[in-house]
N, C-alpha and C positions, 0 to 999 in steps of 0.2 A: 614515358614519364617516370620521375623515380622518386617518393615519397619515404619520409623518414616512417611514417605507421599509415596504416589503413584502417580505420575504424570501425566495426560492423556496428551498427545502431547508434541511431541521432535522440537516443534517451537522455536524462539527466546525466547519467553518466557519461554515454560516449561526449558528451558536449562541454563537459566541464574538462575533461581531458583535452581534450581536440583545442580550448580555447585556451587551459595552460601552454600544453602543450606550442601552438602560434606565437606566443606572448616571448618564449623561447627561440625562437629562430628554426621550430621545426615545419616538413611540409606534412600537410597530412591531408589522409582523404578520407570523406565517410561514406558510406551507403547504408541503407537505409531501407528493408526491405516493405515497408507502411507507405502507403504516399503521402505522408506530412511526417515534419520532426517534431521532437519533443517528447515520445515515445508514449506512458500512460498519464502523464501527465498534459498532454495535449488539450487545450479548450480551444471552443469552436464559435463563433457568437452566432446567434438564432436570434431575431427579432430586438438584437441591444442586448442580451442577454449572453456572457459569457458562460455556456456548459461546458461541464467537464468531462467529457466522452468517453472516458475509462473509469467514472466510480470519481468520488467523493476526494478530492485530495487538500488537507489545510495544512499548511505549513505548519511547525512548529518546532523550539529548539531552545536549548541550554547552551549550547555553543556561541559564545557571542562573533568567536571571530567567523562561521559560517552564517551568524545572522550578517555580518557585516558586509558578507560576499555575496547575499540575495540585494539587499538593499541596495547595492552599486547596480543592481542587473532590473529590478524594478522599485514600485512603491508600493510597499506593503500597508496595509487599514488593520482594523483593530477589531478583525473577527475574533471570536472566543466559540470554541467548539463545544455545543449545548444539546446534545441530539436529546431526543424524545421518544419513550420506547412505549409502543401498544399491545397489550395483551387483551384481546375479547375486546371486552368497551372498559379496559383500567387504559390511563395512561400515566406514565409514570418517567421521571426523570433520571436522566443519566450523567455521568456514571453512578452505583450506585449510594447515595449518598440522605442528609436528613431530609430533603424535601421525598426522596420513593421513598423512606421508609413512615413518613408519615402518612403518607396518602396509605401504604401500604395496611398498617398496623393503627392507625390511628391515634397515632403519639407523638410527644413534641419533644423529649427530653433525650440528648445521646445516653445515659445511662440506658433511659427505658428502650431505646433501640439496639445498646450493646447487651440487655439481659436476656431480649428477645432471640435474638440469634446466636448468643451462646447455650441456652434452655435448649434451641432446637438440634445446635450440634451436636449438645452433650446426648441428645434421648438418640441417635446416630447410631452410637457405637461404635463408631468407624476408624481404626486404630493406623491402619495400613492400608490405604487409599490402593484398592486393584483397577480401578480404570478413572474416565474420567466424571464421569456421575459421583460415584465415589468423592474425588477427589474436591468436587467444586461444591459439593456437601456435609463435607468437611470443613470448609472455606464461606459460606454463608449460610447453610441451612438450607430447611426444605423449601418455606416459599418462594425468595428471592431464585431460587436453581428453579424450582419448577415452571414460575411466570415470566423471567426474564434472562435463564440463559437456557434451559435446556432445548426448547424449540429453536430457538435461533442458533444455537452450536450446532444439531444436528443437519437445520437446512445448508451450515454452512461448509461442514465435513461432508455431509449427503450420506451416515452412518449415526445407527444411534449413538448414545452416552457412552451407554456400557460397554459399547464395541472400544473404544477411543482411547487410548495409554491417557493415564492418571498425568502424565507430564506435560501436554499440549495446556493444561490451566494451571501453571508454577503458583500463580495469585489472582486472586479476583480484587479489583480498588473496591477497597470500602472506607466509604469517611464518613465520620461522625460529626460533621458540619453542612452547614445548608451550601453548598458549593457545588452549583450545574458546569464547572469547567473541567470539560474531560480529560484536559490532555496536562500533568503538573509542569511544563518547561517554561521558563522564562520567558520567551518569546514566541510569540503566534499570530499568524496574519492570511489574510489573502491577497494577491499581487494584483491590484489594481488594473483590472482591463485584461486578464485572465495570464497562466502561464506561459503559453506560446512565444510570449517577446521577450520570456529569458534564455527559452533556449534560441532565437531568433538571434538576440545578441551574443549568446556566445559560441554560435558557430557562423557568426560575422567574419568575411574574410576567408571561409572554410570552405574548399570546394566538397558539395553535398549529393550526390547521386540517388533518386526516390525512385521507389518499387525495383528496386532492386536486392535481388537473393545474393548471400554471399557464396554460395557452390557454385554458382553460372557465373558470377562475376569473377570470380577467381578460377573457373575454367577457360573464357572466354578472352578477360583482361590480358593486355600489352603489358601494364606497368607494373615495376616493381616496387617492394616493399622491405623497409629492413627491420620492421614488424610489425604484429598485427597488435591490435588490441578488440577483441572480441568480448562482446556484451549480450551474445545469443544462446541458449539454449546449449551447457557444458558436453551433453550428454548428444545432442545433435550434431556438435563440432565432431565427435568422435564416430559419428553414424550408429551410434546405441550399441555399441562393439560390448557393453558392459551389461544393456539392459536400457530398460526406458525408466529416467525417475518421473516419482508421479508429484500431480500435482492436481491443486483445484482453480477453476475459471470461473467465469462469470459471463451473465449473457446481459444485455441492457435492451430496455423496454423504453423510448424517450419518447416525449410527446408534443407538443407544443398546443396548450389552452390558451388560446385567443379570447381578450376580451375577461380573462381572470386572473386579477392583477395579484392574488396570494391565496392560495391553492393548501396549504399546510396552517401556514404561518412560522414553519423552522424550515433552519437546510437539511435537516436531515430527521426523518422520522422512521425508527426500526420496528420492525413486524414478527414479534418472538414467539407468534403461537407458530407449532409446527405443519399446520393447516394451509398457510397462507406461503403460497410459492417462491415469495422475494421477501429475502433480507431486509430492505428499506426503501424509502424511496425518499427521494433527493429533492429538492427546487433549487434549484442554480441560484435563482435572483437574489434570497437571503445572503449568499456567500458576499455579495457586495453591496447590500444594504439597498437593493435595484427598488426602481418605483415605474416601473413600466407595467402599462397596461395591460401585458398579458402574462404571460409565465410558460415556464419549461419545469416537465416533473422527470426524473428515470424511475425507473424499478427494476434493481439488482438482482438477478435471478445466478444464485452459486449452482455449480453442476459441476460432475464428473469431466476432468481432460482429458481428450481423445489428440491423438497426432492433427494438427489443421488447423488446431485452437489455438488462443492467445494462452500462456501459462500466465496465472496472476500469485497464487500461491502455494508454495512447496509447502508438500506433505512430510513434514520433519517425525518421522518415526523412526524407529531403530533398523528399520530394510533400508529406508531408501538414507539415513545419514550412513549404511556400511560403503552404499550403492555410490552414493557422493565420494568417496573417501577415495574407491576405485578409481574415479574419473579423474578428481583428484593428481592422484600417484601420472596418470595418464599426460595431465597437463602440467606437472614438473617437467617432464621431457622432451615437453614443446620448448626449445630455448628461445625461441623467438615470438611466441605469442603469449599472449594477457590475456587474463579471462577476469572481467570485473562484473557486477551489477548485480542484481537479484538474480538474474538467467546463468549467470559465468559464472556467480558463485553459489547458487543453489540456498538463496538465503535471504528473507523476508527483509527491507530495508525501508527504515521512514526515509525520508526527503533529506534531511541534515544529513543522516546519516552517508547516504548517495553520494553527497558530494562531499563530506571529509576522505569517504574512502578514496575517493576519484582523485582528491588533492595527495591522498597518502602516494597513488600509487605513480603522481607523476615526480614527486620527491625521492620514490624510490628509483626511478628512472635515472634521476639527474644524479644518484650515488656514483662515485666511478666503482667499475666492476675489479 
């Protein structure tokens, strides 16, 4: 059989490809080496309750013509992302803004919150930011950095402050309004009945091959290919010829309480002291405003990646972007294959983002050469 592209992973991206791609007259095939699509955006329903099996994912976007391309694909609701951050027995709202710093400091006015945290900057000293304590102290002061990021940055590097480049935190949000909406874009939702029936539809029509590795598949395979599009792990495509880039994972703890129909009361509640071994923990049901008698909780546990692991976030420091750059150079000279997504391109991506690239790169497809 003879297929215009081969797709390696049935992620957001490889699917939005794959489905331009179809709409076009091309043939394509995907594998898939998870046994389900949709890659970390994947939900699974437990007891009526759509979880999200890979971590916390909310839509959210400025783009109106890529809000316009989810909307054809499901129905978005009118989540607003409000998480909740605990320190000891503080709990305090995020991001941060006038509701933490009142609880915080015990004041009502944006002045008295902006004199506070300028007082503490200024007693700082700190001219030239050398790592990232430094830096995010710089950037709010001592409280706010001590109770609500420095434990939480470091469970989630797995390295202290000080070890960390000053550049991993460019800004901290700070707003001087009573405003719990985390994320500032125009648009934000959850997809009604969980993500799985968008990527469902859009590799509609697409022959999909599951638990399937692309080295054995393409040792193995009959069929040709007049190119790849690859959405796996840049530095594996190559066999680590260059080095292994690093990266950070996550391990999930999901539970299912029978019988406790809201367990938090938010979708998301963060755990910033650096005592407590998980990042957050999640209950699904909030994310669709669920009334079901029971509940699902996870708890995010960040850890060091070892080969075997799911990669979730690249370690952008100045080793592994020289490390990237290599590979890089490597895969210009693949004239027939693609490298897209977080994995191809070694590069942290929201959901909008995902799929503008994925549209970019079947436009650039369709360029004549």
């Amino acid at each position: 059989m003879e297929y215009d592209y081969l797709i390696v992973g049935a992620g957001l991206f490889g699917a939005v490809f794959a489905n331009e791609m179809k709409k076009r007259g091309k043939r394509c095939l995907v594998i898939e080496k998870r046994g389900h699509i949709a890659g970390n955006i994947y939900t699974e329903k437990i007891n009526g309750i759509n979880v999200h099996k890979y971590g916390a994912h909310i839509f959210h976007t400025s783009d109106r013509k890529i809000w316009d391309y989810v909307n054809e694909l499901a129905t978005f609701n009118n989540f607003v992302n409000s998480p909740i951050a605990i320190y000891k027995d503080e709990l305090y709202n995020m991001p941060f803004n006038m509701n933490t710093f009142s609880k915080m400091w015990g004041i009502k006015t944006p002045a008295e919150a902006e004199n506070i945290i300028r007082e503490q900057i200024a007693d700082l000293n700190i001219t030239e930011p050398k790592n990232l304590e430094e830096q995010a102290l710089s950037l709010v002061g001592k409280d706010i950095y001590e109770k609500l990021v420095k434990g939480y940055t470091e469970k989630q590097w797995g390295r202290d402050c000080k070890e960390l480049p000053a550049f991993i935190i460019k800004r901290l949000p700070v707003r001087f309004t009573y405003d719990n909406n985390y994320f500032n874009d125009t648009y934000q939702g959850i997809p009604e009945g969980g993500y799985t029936q968008i990527a469902e539809k859009l590799l509609d029509g697409t022959q999909v091959l599951l638990n399937t590795e692309f080295n054995e598949f393409r040792a193995k395979s009959g069929h040709s290919f007049k190119k790849i599009l690859y959405t796996g792990m840049i530095d594996e495509f190559f066999d680590y010829s260059e080095g292994a880039l690093e990266y950070r994972t996550l391990s999930f703890e999901t539970k299912l309480i029978e019988g406790e129909p809201n367990y938090q009361g938010n979708a998301v509640v963060n755990y910033t002291q650096r005592e407590i071994p998980y990042t957050r923990i999640i209950e699904h049901k909030h994310f669709e405003f669920g009334r079901q008698p029971d509940t699902v909780i996870t708890k995010e546990y960040p850890k060091e990646w070892s080969r075997g692991d799911e990669p979730y976030y690249p370690v952008n420091d100045d080793k592994n972007a020289q490390l990237y750059q290599k590979y890089l150079q490597l895969a210009k000279s693949e004239k027939n294959v693609l490298f897209g997504g977080r994995l191809g391109q070694y590069k942290y991506y929201d959901m909008d983002k995902v799929i503008a690239a994925a549209l970019d790169m079947v436009e650039e497809e369709q360029e004549p050469r």
